[in-house]
N, C-alpha and C positions, 0 to 999 in steps of 0.2 A: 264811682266805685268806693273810694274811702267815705263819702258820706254815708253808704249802706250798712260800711261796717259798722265806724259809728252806732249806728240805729239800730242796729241785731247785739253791739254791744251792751246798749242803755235801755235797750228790751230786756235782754235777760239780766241786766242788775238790776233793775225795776222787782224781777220777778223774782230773783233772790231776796229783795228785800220787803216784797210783800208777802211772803211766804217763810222769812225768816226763821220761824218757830218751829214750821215743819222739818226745816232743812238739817236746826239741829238735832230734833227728834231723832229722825231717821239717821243722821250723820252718830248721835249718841249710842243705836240701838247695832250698827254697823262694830261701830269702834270695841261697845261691851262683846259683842260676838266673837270678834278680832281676839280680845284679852283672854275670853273662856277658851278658845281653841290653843293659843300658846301657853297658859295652866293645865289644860289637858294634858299635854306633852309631857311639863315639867311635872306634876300629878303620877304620874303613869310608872309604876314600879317597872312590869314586864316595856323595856325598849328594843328587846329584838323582831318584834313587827314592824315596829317602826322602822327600824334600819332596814328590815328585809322589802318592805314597802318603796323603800326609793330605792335601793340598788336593782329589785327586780326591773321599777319606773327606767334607771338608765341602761339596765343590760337590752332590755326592749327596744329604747330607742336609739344602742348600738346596730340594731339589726335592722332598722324599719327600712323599707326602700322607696325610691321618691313614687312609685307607684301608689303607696299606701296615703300619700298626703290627700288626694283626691278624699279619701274614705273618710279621714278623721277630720276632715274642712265641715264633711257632711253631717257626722256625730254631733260635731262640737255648734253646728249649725241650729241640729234637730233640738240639742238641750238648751241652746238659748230661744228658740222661736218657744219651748215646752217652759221656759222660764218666764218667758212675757206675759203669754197666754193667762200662765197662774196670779200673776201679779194683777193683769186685764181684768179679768174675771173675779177675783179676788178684791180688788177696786171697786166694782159697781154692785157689790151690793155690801150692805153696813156692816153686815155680821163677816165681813169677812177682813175688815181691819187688822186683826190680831196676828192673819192665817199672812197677808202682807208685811207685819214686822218679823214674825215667827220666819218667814222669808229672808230675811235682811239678814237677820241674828245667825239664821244656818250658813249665811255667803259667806257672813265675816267669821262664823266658827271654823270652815273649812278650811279659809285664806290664813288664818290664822294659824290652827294645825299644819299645816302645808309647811307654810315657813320655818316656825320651829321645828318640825320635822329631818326638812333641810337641814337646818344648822345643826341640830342637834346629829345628825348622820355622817356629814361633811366637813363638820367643824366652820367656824364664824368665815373665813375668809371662801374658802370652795364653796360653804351653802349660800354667800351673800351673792356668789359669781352665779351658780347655779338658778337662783331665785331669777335673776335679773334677765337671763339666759330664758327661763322658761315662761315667770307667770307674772314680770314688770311692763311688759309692755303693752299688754291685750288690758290688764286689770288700767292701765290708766284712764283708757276708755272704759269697759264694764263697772268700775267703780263707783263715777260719776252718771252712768245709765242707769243702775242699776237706783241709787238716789234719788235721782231725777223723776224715775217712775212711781217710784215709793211715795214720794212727796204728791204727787196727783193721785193716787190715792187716798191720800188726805184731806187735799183738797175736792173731789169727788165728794166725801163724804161728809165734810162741811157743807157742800154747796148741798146739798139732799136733804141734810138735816136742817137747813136754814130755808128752805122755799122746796118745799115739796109738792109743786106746781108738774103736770105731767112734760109740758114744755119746758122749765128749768134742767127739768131730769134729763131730758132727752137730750139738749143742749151739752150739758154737762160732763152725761157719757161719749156723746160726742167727741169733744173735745179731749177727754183723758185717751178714746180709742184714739185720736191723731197723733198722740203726743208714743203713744204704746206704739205706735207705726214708725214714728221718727226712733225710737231708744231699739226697734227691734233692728231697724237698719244700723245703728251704732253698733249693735251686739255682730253682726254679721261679718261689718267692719274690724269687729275686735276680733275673733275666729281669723278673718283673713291674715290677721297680723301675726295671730297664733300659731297659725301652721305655716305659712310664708315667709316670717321671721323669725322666730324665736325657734321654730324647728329646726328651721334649716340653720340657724347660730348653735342649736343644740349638735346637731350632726356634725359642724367642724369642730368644737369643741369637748365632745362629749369626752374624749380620748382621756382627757387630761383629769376625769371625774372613777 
């Protein structure tokens, strides 16, 4: 059993380190997205949508009943299987590279906005509890899945343009479809943590927001 780990460990640092370039790419194009959505914030003359955006965010989820968790497991389900899919598809074929970073850049503008949002509504101490509360624990997983898939489509696209053999292709797409299967179950996983955890931390907590 520890020898497996082992071996799924020096597998995936193998493959971080054969694919290094890509990793920062994506990880560069994530982090600039990140920065543009917290200048947004700071950017933004008019802040009372912004404030009225989270306080309506928490008076909601004053109200929501455990009945309601079932629905939003399914929403939050529906937009990551609709996030894969675009990145999948978006992956196999070349022209669609850009429409994969243009992907990344929007995650990390949102995640970005988001947070500043927070803080900037709650002030540094409430919005750091609140962050941590709602959108730290699902993003540790979707982060790293979201990266991971990015990167195979890069590698996709290299392997296409380097051997554009019908068998390579097929091979190729293959393999990005398996890896799209394994990040959409992560995603799923992250959702579960979402409304499982961090909801239900948000319901005892919310009071005190």
């Amino acid at each position: 059993m520890q020898k497996k780990k082992w071996e799924i460990l020096n597998i995936i640092k193998q493959e971080i380190f054969n694919n290094i370039k890509s990793y920062v790419i994506v990880t560069i194009i994530f982090t600039v997205g990140l920065f543009l959505g917290v200048l947004f914030i700071n950017q933004t003359e008019s802040k009372d949508n912004i404030s009225q955006y989270i306080n309506t965010y928490i008076d909601e989820t004053k109200t929501i009943q455990t009945g309601n968790f079932f629905e939003e497991l399914k929403n939050d389900i529906k937009s990551n299987i609709l996030l894969v899919f675009l990145l999948w598809f978006s992956g196999t074929t070349i022209i669609g590279i850009p429409i994969v970073f243009g992907i990344i850049l929007a995650r990390g503008f949102c995640l970005g906005y988001t947070i500043s949002a927070c803080i900037f509504t709650l002030g540094k101490l409430k919005g750091l509890i609140f962050i941590f509360l709602t959108i730290f624990l699902q993003n540790i997983i979707f982060i790293p899945s979201l990266l991971i898939l990015g990167v195979s489509s890069i590698k996709l696209y290299k392997s296409i343009i380097k051997d554009r053999r019908k068998e390579n292709i097929k091979i190729s797409i293959l393999k990005h479809s398996i890896i799209s299967i394994f990040i959409l179950i992560s995603l799923i996983i992250s959702s579960i943590m979402k409304i499982e955890i961090s909801y239900r931390l948000m319901l005892t907590f919310i009071k005190y927001f």
